[in-house]
C-alpha positions in Angstrom: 0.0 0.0 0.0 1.2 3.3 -1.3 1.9 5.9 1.9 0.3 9.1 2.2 1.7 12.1 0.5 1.6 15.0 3.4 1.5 18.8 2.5 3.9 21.1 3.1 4.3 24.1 5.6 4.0 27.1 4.0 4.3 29.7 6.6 6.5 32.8 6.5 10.2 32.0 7.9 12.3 35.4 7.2 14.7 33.0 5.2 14.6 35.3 1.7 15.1 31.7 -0.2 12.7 29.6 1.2 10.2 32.3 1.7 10.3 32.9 -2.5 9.6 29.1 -3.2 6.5 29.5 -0.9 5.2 32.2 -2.7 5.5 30.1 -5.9 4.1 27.3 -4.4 1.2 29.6 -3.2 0.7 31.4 -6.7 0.7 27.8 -8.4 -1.9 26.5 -5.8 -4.0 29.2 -7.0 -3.7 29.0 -11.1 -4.4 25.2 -10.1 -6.1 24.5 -7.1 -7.0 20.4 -7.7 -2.8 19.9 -7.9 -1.7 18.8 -5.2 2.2 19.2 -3.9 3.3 16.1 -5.9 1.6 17.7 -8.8 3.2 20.9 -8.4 6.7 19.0 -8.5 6.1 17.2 -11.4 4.7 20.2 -13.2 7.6 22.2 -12.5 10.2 19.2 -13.1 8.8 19.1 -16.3 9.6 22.6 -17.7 13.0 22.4 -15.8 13.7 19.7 -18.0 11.6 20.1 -21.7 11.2 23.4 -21.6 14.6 24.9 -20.1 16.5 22.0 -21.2 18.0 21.1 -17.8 19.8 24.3 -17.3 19.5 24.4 -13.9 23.0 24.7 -12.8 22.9 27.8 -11.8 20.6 26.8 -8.8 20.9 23.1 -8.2 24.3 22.0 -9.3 25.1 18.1 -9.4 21.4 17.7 -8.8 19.2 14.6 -11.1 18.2 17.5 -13.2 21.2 18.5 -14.4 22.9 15.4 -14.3 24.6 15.1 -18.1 24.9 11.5 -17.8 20.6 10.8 -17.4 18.6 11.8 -20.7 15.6 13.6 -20.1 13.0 10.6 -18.6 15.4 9.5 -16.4 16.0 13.4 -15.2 12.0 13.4 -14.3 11.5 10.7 -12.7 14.9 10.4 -10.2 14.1 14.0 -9.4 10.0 13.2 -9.2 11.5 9.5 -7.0 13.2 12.3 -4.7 10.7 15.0 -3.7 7.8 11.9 -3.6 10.4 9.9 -0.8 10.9 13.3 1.2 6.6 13.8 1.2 5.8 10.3 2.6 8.6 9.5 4.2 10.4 7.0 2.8 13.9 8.6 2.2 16.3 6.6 3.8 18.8 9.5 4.5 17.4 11.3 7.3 17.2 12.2 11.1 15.3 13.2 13.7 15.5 17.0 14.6 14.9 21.1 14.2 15.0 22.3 11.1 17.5 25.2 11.0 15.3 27.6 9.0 11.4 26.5 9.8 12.3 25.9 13.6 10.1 22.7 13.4 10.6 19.9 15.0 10.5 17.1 12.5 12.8 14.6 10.0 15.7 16.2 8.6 17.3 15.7 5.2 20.9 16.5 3.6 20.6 19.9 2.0 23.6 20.6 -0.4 24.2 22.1 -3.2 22.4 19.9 -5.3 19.0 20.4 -4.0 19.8 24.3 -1.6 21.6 27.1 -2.8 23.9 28.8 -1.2 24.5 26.2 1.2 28.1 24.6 0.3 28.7 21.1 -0.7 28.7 18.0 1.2 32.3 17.5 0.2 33.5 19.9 2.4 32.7 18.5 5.8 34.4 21.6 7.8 32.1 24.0 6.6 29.3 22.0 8.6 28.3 22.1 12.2 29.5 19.0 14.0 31.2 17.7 10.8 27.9 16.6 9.3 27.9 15.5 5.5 26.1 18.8 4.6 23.3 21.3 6.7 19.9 19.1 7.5 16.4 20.6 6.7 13.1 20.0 6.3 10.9 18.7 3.5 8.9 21.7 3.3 12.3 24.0 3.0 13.7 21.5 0.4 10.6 21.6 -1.4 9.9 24.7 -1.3 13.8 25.8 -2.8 13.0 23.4 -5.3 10.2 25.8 -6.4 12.9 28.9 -6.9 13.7 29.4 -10.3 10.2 29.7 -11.1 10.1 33.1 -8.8 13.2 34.7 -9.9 15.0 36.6 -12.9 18.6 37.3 -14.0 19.9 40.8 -13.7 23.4 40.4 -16.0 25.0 36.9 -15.2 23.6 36.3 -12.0 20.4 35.3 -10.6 18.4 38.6 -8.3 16.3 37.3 -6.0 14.0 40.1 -4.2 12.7 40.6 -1.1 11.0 43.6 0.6 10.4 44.1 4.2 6.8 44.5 3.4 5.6 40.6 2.5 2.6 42.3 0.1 5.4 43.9 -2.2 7.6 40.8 -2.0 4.6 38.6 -3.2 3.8 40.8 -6.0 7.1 41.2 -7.4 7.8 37.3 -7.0 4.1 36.7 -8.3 5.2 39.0 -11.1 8.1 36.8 -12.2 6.3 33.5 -11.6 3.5 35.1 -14.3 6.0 36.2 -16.7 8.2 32.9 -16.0 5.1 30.8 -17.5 4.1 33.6 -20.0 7.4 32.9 -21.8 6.8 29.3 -21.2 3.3 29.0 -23.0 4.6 31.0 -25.8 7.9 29.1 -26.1 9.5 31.8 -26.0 11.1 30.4 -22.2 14.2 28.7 -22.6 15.5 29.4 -18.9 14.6 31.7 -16.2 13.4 34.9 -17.3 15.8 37.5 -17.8 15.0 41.2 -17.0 16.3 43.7 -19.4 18.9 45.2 -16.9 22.5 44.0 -16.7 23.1 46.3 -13.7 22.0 46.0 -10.5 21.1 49.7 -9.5 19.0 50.3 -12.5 17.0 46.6 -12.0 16.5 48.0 -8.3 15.1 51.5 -9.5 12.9 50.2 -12.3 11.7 47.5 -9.4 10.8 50.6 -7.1 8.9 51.9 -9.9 7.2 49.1 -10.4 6.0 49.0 -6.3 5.0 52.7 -6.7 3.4 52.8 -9.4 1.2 50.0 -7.7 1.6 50.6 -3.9 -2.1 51.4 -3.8 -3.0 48.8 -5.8 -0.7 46.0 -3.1 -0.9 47.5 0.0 -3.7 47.4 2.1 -2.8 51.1 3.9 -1.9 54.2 3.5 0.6 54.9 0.9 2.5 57.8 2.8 2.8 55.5 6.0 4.2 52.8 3.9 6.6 54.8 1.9 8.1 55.4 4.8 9.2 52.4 6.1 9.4 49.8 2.5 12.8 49.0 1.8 13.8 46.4 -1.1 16.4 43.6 -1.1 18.1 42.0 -3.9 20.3 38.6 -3.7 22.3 39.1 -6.6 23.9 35.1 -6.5 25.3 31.9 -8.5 25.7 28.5 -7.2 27.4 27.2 -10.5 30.5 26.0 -10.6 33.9 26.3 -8.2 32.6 29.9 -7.6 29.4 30.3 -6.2 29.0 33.8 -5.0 26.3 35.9 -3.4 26.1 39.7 -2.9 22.8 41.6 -1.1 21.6 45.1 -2.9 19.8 46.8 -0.1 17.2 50.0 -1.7 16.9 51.3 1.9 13.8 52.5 3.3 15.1 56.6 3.1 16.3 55.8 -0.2 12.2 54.9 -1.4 11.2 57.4 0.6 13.1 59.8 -1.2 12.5 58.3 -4.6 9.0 57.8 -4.3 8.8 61.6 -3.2 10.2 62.6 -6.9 8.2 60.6 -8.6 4.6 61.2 -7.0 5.4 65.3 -7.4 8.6 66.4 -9.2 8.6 63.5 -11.5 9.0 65.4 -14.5 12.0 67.3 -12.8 13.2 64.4 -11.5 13.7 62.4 -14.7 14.9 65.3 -16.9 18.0 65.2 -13.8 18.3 61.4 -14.5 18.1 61.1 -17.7 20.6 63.4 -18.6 23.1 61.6 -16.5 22.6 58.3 -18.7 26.3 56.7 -20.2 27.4 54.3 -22.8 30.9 54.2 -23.8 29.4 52.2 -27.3 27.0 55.0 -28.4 29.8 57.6 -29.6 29.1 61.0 -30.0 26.2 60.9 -27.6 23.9 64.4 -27.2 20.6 64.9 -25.4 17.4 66.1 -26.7 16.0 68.1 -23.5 12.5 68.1 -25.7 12.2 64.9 -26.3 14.6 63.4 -23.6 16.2 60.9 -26.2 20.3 60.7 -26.9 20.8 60.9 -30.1 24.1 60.9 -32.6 24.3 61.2 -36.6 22.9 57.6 -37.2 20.3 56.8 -34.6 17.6 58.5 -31.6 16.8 56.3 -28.6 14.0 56.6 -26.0 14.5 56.1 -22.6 13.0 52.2 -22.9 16.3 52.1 -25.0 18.7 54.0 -22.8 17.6 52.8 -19.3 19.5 50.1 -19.2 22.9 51.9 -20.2 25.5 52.6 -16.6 23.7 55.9 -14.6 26.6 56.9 -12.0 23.0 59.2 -10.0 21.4 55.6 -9.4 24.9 54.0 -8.8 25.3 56.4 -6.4 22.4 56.4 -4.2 22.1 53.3 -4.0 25.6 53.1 -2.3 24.4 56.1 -0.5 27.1 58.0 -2.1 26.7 62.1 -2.1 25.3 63.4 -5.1 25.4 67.2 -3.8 27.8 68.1 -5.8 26.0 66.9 -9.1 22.9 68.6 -7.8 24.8 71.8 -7.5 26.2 71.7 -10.7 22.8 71.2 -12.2 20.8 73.6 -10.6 23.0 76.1 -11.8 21.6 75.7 -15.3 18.0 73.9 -14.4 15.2 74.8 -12.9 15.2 72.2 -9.9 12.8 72.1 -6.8 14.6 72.4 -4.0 11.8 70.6 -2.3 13.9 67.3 -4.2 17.1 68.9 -2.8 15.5 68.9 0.9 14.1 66.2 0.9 17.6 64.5 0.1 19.5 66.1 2.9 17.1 65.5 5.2 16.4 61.8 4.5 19.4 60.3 2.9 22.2 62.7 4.6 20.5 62.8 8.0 20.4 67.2 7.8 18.2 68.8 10.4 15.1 70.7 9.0 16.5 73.7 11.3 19.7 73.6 8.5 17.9 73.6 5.4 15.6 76.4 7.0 18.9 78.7 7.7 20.2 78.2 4.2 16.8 79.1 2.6 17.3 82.1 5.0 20.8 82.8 4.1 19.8 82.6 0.4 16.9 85.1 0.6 19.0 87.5 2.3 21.7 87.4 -0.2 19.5 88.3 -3.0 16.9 90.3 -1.0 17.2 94.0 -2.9 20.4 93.4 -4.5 21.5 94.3 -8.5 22.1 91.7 -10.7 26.2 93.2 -10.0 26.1 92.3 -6.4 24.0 89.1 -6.9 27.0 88.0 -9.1 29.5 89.2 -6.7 28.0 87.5 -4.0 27.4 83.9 -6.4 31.8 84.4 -7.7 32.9 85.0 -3.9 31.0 81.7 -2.9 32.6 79.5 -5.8 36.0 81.0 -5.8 35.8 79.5 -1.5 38.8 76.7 -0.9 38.8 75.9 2.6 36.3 76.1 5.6 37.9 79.2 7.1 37.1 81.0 3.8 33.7 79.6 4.1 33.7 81.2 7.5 34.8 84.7 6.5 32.1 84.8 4.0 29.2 84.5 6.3 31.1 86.5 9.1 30.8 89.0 6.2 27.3 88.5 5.5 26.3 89.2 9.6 28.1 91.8 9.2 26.4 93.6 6.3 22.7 92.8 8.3 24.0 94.2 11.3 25.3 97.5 9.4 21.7 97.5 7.9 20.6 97.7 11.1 18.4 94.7 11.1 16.6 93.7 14.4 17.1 90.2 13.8 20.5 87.8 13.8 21.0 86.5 10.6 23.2 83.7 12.2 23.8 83.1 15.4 26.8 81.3 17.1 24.4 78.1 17.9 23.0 78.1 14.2 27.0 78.3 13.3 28.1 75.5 15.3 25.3 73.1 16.1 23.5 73.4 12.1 26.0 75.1 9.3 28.8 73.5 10.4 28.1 70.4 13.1 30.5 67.7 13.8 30.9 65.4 10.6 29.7 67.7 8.1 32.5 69.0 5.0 32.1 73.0 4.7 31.3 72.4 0.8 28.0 70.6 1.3 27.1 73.5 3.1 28.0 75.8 0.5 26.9 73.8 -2.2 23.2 74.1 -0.5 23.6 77.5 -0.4 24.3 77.5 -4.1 21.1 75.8 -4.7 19.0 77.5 -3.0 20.2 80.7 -4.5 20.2 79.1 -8.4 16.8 78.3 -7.7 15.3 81.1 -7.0 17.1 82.9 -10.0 15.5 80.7 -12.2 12.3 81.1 -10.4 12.4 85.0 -11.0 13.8 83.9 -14.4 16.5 86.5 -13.5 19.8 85.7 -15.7 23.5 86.8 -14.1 25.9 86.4 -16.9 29.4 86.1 -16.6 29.5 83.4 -13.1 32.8 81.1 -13.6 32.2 77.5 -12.3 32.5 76.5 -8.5 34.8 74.7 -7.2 35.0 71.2 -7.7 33.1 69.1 -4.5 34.8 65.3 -5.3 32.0 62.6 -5.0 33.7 59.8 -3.7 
């Protein structure tokens, strides 16, 4: 008499690997609710093999599927044999235990590169807690691993498996590839895991923000400000092929949506004229930028920005290293009209700056331009770019309290708290603070649409 088949435990661990596999599992339950978990195996065995041709070494190296010396029925049905002995029972390899990532107390079986990623081979017995053969888990987190490359894409070379912090947005991304994983599949157009149309990992991670804000309202049962601030997305950028398997985690951090999700819901136009113009390919020569249109363009060919978005963008690069882009902003203001709402919004979530900082440099700004000829305006605009060191940076504003107190204004411009505790606090570098100040002044040139002629360049601020 055959033994009965059980189900598997599908619960929510926090392990990023296992966790995707359930959500396949899940999404498959629901596109066919009379398949049971045997069925589900056999179904996806089946494209593993026909469809993508056993190319499953990036995930399960040395596994049955991949095994060159077994043609494609034998490939089925050992791998079929396997995940059928670990549902009733009957595989001989196995203990008594808790399983390391469901915390369930239950039989344990050898995980190993040939059925887990990431989780070094058997071979190398040192790796392993008490010298076992390999780490021992579950059925249901064997099972549900199994279920992986159905739920993720390649960014580049490597496989990007993504998680959020928020379990709606990591099922609908996940979903997302599981649907486009079989869309390709039913067409024939599938010959392997999906592959998304970025090769780097910063633009893949900022096109995959889009996608959650773009539908927040649509996958999140809240409000969409009180989410925004708190989402942040993971990417497991990893291989398990070969003598080098490697891993690396992308982490879009929770300020860094904020902040992104900010310029897209109300500067977006703004926002992507700043981006887009910041786009580089080494292989499209004589590259020039139609502001109109916001396609590059050379003497034998335009390209829209479906075409250019996946070329190397050193703004994404950067803040998703949460590397300073002040400097850039700077540069750009100077001959853009840019919110400095954006510019705020970035100092105060990304570089930590205290509201009461921005709100002195607005002031310092407005003061410097308040009844003043275009000839002092530029005079004022030279002296801060021609600045080289923090004590010049000092003398300037010494000079600027001094010109409101000769004016015989009732109020400080600065005082010595503003100085020390906001302008110039412990940590900070001088030419962020000036470069604000820059800003805020460009800006509200361009907002008076008042033209100075004749101002040389700043100084350089280095973006490391």
């Amino acid at each position: 008499m055959e033994k009965e088949l059980e189900e598997i435990n599908l619960v929510q661990t926090g392990d990023p690997f296992i966790d995707v596999g359930a959500i396949v599992i899940n999404y498959l339950q629901e596109v066919f609710p009379r398949k049971t978990t045997l069925d589900l195996i056999e179904y996806a065995t089946h494209i593993y093999v026909n469809q993508w041709e056993a190319k499953l070494h990036t995930y399960f190296l040395n596994s049955s599927i991949t095994q060159p010396a077994f043609d494609s029925n034998k490939k089925i049905s050992e791998t079929i044999k396997y995940y059928k002995s670990l549902l009733d029972g009957t595989h001989l390899d196995s203990k008594y235990g808790s399983c390391r990532i469901l915390g369930i107390e239950t039989k344990l079986f050898g995980a190993g590169r040939s059925n887990h990623m990431m989780s070094a081979s058997g071979a190398f017995i040192n790796f392993h807690s008490a010298f076992d053969g390999g780490i021992y888990l579950s059925k249901d987190a064997l099972i549900r691993a199994f279920f992986i490359p159905l739920g993720v894409c390649f960014v580049g070379d490597k496989i990007a498996l993504l998680q959020s912090n928020n379990y709606d947005l990591t099922a609908f991304l996940i979903k997302n590839n599981v649907k486009e994983n079989l869309r390709n599949i039913a067409s024939g157009l599938g010959k392997g895991t999906l592959k998304s149309n970025f090769g780097i990992v910063a633009n893949a991670l900022f096109d995959y923000a889009d996608i959650c804000i773009s539908n927040l309202k649509l996958i999140v049962n809240a409000s969409s400000e009180s989410v925004l601030e708190h989402v942040q997305l993971n990417m497991y950028h990893f291989t398990n092929f070969g003598a080098s398997p490697d891993i690396a985690l992308y982490t879009f951090s929770n300020r860094l949506f904020y902040f992104y999700a900010y310029c897209k819901n109300n500067y977006s136009k703004e926002w992507n004229w700043f981006i887009n113009q910041h786009y580089k390919y080494s292989k499209f020569k004589n590259a020039q930028f139609d502001v109109m249109n916001q396609e590059w363009y050379n003497n034998t060919e335009r390209l829209k920005k479906d075409n250019y978005k996946v070329w190397y963008n050193p703004i994404l690069e950067k803040l998703l290293k949460d590397k300073p882009i002040l400097g850039t902003l700077c540069r750009w203001s100077r001959q853009n009209k840019f919110s400095f709402n954006i510019v705020e919004i970035y100092c105060i979530n990304l570089l930590k700056m205290d509201k009461y900082t921005i709100l002195k440099i607005k002031e310092l700004s407005d003061f410097i331009l308040r009844d003043k000829s275009d000839d002092q305006i530029k005079k004022a605009i030279v002296g801060l770019n021609i600045l080289k060191s923090s004590t010049g940076f000092r003398s300037y504003l010494i000079k600027l309290i001094k010109e409101n107190y000769e004016a015989k204004s009732t109020n400080a411009l600065l005082t010595i708290e503003d100085y020390v505790f906001y302008l110039s606090p412990d940590g900070t570098y001088w030419k962020d603070t000036r470069d604000l100040l820059l800003m805020a002044i460009y800006q509200k040139l361009h907002e008076l649409n008042l033209i100075i002629e004749g101002i040389p360049e700043a100084e350089e601020n280095e973006e490391n």
